[in-house]
N, C-alpha and C positions, 0 to 999 in steps of 0.2 A: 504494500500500500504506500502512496505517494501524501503526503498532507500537506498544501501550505502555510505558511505563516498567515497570512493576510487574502482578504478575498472580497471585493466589492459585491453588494446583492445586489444582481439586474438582470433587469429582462425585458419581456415583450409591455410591458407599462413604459417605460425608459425607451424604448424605443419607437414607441407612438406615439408617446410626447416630441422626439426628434424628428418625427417624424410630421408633427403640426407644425416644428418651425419651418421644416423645408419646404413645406406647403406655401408657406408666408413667403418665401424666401428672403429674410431677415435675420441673417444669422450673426451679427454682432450685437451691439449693445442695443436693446430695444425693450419692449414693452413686457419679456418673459422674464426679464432682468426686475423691472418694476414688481412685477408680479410675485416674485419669489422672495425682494425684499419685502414686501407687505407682507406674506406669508410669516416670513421669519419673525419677521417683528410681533405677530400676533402671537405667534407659536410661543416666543420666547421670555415677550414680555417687554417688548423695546417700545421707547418711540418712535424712533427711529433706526434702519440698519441701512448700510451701502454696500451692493456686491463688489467683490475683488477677484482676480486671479487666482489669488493664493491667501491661504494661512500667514504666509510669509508676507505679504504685498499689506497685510492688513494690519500685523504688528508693527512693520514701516509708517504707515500712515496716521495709525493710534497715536504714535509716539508723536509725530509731526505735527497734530493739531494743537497738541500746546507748547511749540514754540518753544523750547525750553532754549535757554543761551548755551552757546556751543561750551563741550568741556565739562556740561553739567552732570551728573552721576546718576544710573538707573541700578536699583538691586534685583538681578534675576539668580534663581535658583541655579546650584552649579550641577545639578543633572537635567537636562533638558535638552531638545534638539536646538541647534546654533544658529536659528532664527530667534529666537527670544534672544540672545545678546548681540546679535546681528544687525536688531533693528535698532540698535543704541548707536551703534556704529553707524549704521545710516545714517541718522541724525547728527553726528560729530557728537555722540555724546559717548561717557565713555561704562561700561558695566560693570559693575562689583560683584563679585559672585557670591555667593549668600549659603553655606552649606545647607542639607537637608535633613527632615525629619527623618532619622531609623528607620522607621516603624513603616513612614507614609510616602516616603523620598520625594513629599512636596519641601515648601518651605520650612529652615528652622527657623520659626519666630521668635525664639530667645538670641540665636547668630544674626536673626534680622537686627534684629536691637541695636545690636551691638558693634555692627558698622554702618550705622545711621551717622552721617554727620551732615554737616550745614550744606554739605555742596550737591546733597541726594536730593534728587526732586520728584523720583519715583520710584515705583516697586511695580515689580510685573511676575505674579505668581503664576506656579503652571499645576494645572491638576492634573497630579503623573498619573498616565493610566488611563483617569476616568475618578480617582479618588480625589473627593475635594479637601482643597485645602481650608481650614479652620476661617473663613473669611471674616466672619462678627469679630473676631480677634484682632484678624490682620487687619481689617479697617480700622479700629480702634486704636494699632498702633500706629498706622499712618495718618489718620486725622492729626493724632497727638506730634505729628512730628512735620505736617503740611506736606505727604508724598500723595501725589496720583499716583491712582493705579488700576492699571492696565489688565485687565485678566485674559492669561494665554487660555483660552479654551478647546485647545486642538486636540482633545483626549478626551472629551465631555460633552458633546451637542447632545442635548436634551437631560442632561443629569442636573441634579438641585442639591442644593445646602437648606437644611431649615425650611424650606419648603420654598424657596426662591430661586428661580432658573438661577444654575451658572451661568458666568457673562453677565448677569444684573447686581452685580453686587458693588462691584468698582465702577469707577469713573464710563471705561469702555473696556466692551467684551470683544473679544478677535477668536474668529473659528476658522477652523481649517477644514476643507472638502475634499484633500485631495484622497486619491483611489483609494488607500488603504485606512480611511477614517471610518468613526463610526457612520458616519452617511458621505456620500459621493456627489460631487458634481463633474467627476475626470480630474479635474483641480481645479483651483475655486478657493475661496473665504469670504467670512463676513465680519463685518462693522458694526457693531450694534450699541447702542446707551440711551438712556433714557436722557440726554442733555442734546436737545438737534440741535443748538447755535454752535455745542462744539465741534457734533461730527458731520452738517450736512456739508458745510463746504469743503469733506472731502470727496464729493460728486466730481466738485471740477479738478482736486489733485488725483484721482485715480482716474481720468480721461486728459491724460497729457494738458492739463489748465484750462479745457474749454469751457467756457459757462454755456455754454448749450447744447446739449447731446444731438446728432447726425437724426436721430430717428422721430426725435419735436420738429426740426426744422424739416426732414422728409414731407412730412404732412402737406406745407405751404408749396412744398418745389412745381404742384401743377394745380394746384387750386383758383379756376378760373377766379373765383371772386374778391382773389385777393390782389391787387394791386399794390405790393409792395417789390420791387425787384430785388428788394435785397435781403431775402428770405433765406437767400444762403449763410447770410455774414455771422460771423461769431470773433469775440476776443478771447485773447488768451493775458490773464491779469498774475497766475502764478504760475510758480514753478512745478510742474506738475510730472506725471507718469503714467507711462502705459500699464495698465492696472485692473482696466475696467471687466469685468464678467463681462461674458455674453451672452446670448440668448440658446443658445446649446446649453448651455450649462446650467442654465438657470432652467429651461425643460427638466433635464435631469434631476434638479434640485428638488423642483417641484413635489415628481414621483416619491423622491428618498425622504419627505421630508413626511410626507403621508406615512412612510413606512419606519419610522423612526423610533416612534414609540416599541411598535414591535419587533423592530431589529435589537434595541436595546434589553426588549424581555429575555432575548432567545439568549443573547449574549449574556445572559444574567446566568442563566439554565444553563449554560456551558460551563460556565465559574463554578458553580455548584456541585454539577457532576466532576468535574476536576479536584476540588476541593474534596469530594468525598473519596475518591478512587487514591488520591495520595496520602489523603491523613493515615498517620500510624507507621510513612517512609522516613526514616531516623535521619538522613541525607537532606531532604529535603524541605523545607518553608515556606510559605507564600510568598509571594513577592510584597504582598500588600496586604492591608489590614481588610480583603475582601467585605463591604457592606453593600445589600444586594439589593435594599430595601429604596425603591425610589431610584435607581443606579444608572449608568451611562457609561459603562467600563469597554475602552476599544482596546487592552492589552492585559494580558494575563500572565502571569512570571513566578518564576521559582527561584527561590535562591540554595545554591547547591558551593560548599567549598571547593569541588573539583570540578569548577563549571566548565569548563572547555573541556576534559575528559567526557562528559556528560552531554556534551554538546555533537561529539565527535561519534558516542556511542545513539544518539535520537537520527543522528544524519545516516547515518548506515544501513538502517532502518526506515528510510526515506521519512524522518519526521523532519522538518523544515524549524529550525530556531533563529533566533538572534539574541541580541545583546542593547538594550536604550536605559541607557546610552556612556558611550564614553564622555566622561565629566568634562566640562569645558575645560577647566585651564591646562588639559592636556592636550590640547587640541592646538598647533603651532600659531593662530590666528592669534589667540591671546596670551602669548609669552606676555605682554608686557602689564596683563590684569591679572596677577599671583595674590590673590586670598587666602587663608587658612580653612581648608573645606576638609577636613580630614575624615570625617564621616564618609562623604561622597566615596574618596579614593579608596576609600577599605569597601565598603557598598557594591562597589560598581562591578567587580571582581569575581562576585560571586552571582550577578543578574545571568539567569538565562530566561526571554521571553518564548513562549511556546503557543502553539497555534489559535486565534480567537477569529471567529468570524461567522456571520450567522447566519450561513449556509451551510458551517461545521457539521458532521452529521455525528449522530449518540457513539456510531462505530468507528467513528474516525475519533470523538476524542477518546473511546475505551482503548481504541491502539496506540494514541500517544501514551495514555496511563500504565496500559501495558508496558511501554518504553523503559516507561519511567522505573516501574517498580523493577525490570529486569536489569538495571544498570547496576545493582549489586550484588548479582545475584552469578 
């Protein structure tokens, strides 16, 4: 048996939605983009959301709406993919790395504390997995200390804290779509907060600065009744980027977002059966404080001291693993951001992530668990 790692759900839903845009033939930034942020927004709890390209394109842009002075300091968690301190560096600002929970490898919010100084002007927590981070806390120590904050939510569409969408809890929520999320758009992110003075004008930075999108102005290019010839004109007032969703993708969204709720049960049900088939392996530990109640988990993980042995013995065996992530400041990009993250580096060592995806079927995870329990055998 062959299992992969990751596995997008789709089908003939997803393809007949793409198939209404080709109908239109409208296949950039247009009215299914519209569509899919009102969706989101409703779904999530926003006032406002703006589609993007990427997960990545959107923690860029979070960051850019407030303007922070170059040089200023973001704190992101030192296990995370290197977009969350990527997007610091976009901005000429610069990351601190912020060691991690044990238990939860989100945020430590006692190491948050603790390199808080005058020149931080944000936090950008990431909920590893799908597990959220303590947010009633984490706001309370950034109010206390004037940081915005940005919540990475590329591990979490549709999961809650206290009964409050993730993404609604800081300042602005950034989600990622790309293929191997818990929902898909091919690739894709969104923008979301409940504050639109600060995130709608980033309409015009994620469509290279235009203040009017191709597909408002379309309408007038042959509309006898209008007498205006210059129906084409647009300015460009910022510095903007190529960023914007498009209408393929926001089709897509659409479908995955209807199916959302129940991609996130099944992956619930997978955790479960996982969790029951290893308890009692003396080798092995969760990755995470698995809670299922309410949940939105896109990764699932073992921590094993001979993880590459382990790794080497699930591959053999065609089970497909990995490793999220190698800790940033090991990563040559930020030689020159050296933190005391000591947790992470002993942590990280031991992650092996193992198959989740909600097409999994009951026999393919019994055969990773099989895997699992035969590695000492």
């Amino acid at each position: 048996m062959q299992v992969r790692l990751f596995k997008p759900s789709v089908g003939e839903a997803e393809i007949a939605a793409i198939r209404e845009v080709f109908d239109r033939a409208w296949l950039g930034l247009g009215p299914t983009v519209g569509r899919f942020e009102s969706e989101w927004s409703r779904y999530i709890g926003a006032e406002v959301s703006v589609g993007v390209n990427s997960g990545t394109a959107a923690l860029h842009l979070a960051l850019a709406a407030f303007n922070f002075p170059v040089g200023a300091k973001v704190l992101v968690p030192a296990i995370t993919f290197v977009s969350t301190a990527t997007a610091a560096l976009y901005n000429r600002l610069e990351p601190v790395f912020v060691d991690v929970d044990p238990d939860t490898l989100g945020l430590d919010l006692d190491d948050l504390e603790k390199k808080i100084t005058p020149e931080c002007v944000a936090v950008m927590p990431v909920h590893f997995g799908g597990h959220p981070v303590p947010m009633d806390r984490l706001m309370a120590i950034a109010r206390r200390h004037g940081l915005k904050v940005v919540e990475d939510c590329a591990h979490c569409a549709g999961g809650s804290y206290q009964g409050r969408k993730l993404g609604m809890w800081g300042d602005i929520g950034c989600f990622s779509f790309e293929e191997k999320k818990g929902m898909t758009t091919g690739d894709g992110g969104m923008i979301c907060s409940n504050n639109p003075a600060l995130v709608t004008p980033l309409r015009a930075h994620r469509w290279v600065g235009i203040d009017r999108d191709t597909w408002r102005r379309s309408s007038q290019y042959t509309a006898a009744e209008d007498d205006d010839a210059l129906h084409w004109h647009y300015e460009v007032a910022v510095l903007g980027y190529k960023y914007n969703m498009n209408d393929l993708m926001a089709a897509i969204g659409l479908v995955q977002l209807a199916k959302l709720d129940r991609m996130n049960q099944r992956r619930a049900a997978i955790i479960a059966r996982y969790l029951d088939g290893i308890s009692g392996i003396q080798y092995l530990r969760p990755l995470l404080p698995y809670d299922l109640s309410g949940s939105a988990y896109w990764l699932f993980g073992v921590r094993c001291d001979a993880r590459d042995q382990l790794i080497l013995h699930l591959k053999r065996k065609g089970i497909a693993t990995g490793v999220h992530y190698l800790p940033l400041p090991l990563h040559p990009l930020f030689n020159k951001h050296k933190e005391p993250v000591p947790t992470a580096l002993r942590i990280w060592k031991q992650i092996v992530t193992l198959p989740l995806f909600a097409d999994l079927t009951d026999e393919e995870v019994d055969y990773v668990i099989a895997g699992l329990r035969s590695f000492a055998t």
